[in-house]
N, C-alpha and C positions, 0 to 999 in steps of 0.2 A: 504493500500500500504506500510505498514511497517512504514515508516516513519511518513506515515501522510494520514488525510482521507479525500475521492473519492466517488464524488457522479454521479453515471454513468447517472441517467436523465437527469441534467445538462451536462455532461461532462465538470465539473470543480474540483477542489481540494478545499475543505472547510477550509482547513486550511495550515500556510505556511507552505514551504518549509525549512526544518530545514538550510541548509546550507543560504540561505537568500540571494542568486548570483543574481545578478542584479537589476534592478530597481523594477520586480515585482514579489514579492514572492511566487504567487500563480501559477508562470506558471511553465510548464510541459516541458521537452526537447526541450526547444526553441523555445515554439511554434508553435512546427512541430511534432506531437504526431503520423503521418501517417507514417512517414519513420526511428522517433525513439521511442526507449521505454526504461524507468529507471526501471527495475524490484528490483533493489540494492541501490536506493538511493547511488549511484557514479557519482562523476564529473572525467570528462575527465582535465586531468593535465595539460597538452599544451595550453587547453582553458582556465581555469581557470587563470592561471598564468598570457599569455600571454595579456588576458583579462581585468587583472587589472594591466597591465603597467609592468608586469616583464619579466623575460628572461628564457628559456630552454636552462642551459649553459653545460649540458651532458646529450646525448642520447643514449646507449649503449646496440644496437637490439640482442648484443649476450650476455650479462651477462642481458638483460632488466631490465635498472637500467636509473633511470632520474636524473639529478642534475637542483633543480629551485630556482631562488631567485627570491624571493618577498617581498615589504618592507623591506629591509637591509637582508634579512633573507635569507641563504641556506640551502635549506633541500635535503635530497636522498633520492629515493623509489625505492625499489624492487620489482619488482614483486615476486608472489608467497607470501606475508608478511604481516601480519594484511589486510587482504582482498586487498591486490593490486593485479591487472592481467592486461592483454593485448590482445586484441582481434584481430580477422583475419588481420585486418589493422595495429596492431602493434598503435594502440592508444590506451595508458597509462590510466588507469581509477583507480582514490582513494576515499578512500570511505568520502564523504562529511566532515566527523568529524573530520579526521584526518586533512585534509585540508584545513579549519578551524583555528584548532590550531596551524598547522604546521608555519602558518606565519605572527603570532603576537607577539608580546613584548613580553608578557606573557610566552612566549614557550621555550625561551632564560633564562628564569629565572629556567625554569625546568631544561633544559637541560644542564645550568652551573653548576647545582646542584644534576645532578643524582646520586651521586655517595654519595652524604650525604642524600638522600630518600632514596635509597636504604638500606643503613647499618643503618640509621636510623628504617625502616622499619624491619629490620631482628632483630636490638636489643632490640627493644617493641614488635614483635609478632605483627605489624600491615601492610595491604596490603599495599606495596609502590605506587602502583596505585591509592589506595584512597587518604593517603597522598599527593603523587602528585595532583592530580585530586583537592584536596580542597585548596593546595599550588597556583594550576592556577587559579582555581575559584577568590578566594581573589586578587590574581593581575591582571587578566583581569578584572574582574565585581568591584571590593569593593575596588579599591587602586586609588587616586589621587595624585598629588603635597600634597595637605594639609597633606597624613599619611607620605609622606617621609620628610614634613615639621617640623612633629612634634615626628619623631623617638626618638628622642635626646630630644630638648625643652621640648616637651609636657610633659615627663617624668620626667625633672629635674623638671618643676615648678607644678609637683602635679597632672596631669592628670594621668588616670589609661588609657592611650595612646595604640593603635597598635602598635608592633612594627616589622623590617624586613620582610622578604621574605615569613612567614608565618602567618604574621599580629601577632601575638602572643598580648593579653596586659599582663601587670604586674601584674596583679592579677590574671590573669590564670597560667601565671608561678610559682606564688607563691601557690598557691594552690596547683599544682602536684605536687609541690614539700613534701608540708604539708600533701600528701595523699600516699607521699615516693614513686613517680614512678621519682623526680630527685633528687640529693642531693641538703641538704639545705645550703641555703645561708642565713648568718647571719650578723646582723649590726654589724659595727668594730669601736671600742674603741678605737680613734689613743691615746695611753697612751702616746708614745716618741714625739709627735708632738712637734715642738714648743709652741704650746699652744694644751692643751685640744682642740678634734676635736672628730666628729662623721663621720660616713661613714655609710647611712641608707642601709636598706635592698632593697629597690625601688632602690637605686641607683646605686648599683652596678646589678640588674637586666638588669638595661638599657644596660648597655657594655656586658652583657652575652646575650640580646637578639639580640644585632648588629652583633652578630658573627653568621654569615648563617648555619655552620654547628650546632653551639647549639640554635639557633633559631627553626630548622627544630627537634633536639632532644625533647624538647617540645612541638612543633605542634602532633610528633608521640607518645609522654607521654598522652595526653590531649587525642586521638584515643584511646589511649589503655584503659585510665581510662575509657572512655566510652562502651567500649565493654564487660570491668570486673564488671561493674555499670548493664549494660543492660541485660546480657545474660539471667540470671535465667527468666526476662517477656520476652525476645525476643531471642530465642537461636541463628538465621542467623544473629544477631549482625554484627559478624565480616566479612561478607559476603555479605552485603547493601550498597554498598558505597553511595546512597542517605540519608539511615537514619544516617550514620556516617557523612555527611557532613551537613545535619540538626542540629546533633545536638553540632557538632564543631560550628556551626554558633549560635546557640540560645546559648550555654552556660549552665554548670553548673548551676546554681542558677535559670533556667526558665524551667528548665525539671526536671521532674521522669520520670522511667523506668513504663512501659508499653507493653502491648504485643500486641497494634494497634499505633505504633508508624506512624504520618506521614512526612511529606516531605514540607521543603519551598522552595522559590526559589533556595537559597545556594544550597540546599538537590541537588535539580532536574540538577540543573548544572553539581555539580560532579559525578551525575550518567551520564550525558550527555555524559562527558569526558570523563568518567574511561576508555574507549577502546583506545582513543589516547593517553594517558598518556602512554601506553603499550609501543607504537610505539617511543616517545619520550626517553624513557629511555630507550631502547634498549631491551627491556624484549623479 
């Protein structure tokens, strides 16, 4: 069934429901599978939303355009647009994934930031959609209080810490830089101080990766090293956004290049994504 597999002697689904709506993952069109049918793995908008405690606060049957908040969040969907449509009834239907992403924390970080994925993305030669897609992965799945606890701390006192919107750590930024895909940052000799002073290469990293737009510069360095690393054993390198987000997530130092490269969770996620990433950045 596209999304997921149907075992017609039972008449049940084996497995869940990607979008995860309600309390039972395994059911089918409300469990009323006689009078409806999901051929497109699509949630209807008005239900979803209104469903989970939000509002339908524009409904526009001549541009068919919806405006919904849910969890703080407002989004707009077009019809005709990354698989949105409208049917004989004039009910709104998006495609599961987008809807999803569209109204979580996480999605807010993409979208305050599209515009440093994107030119990020154009000035490495890497998919902004993967970027993104692995930008959201890390803040919905891989981010608590404790990494934005220790953006700063963890780094002054010697962790090799996540840091910012792209998880980045410090030793990965030093690294692309070491492999010349950023310029280098070097420890400074304070000579004029009042007294004899250092200023480590760690430590001004930290202030270079709190700034979101070069945070996001190095998540897209660290992609492309990967794709220039990979290509000659995996030429669709740059065209996987699951093995690019595998191998963003495992790290330099626990990978070689391979031409059966596979996929972890990270991996599976941002290829989950890659299609609402599209929608969020306006592509």
């Amino acid at each position: 069934m596209r999304a997921r597999y149907y075992q017609p002697t039972t008449g049940r689904f084996l497995t869940e429901d990607p979008i995860r709506d309600s309390l039972n993952w395994y059911a089918y069109c409300g469990g009323n599978p006689i009078n409806f049918i999901d051929p497109f793995g699509l949630a209807a908008l008005r239900a979803y939303v209104e469903g989970l405690g939000g509002t339908i606060d524009f409904w526009d049957d001549k541009t068919k355009t919806a405006t919904a908040t849910l969890n703080g969040i407002t989004r707009s969907f077009t019809a005709g647009t990354y698989g949105i449509f409208i049917d004989a009834n004039w009910r709104m239907d998006v495609p599961d994934d987008i809807l999803f992403v569209a109204f979580t924390k996480a999605s807010q970080v993409i979208v305050n930031n599209k515009g440093n994925i994107t030119s990020s993305g154009s000035s490495f030669g890497v998919n902004p959609q993967v970027l993104a897609s692995a930008i959201f992965t890390e803040q919905h799945y891989n981010v608590n209080w404790e990494d934005y606890a220790t953006d700063y701390w963890g780094g002054l006192f010697g962790l090799d810490t996540s840091i910012g919107v792209a998880q980045v750590k410090i030793s990965t930024a030093m690294f692309v830089e070491d492999k010349g895909y950023m310029p280098l940052t070097l420890a400074i000799d304070m000579l004029y101080a009042p007294m004899p002073d250092y200023i480590s290469r760690e430590y001004q990293m930290i202030h270079k990766l709190l700034n979101n737009a070069t945070n996001i510069n190095y998540a897209a360095a660290y992609l492309r090293y990967f794709q220039d690393t990979w290509v000659g054993a995996y030429p669709n390198i740059a065209n996987d956004p699951g093995i690019l987000g595998t191998l963003y997530n495992r790290g330099h130092q626990t990978t070689s290049p391979n031409s059966s490269p596979g996929t972890n969770w990270f991996g599976n996620y941002v290829n989950q994504h890659y299609n609402a990433m599209g929608y969020l950045l306006g592509l």
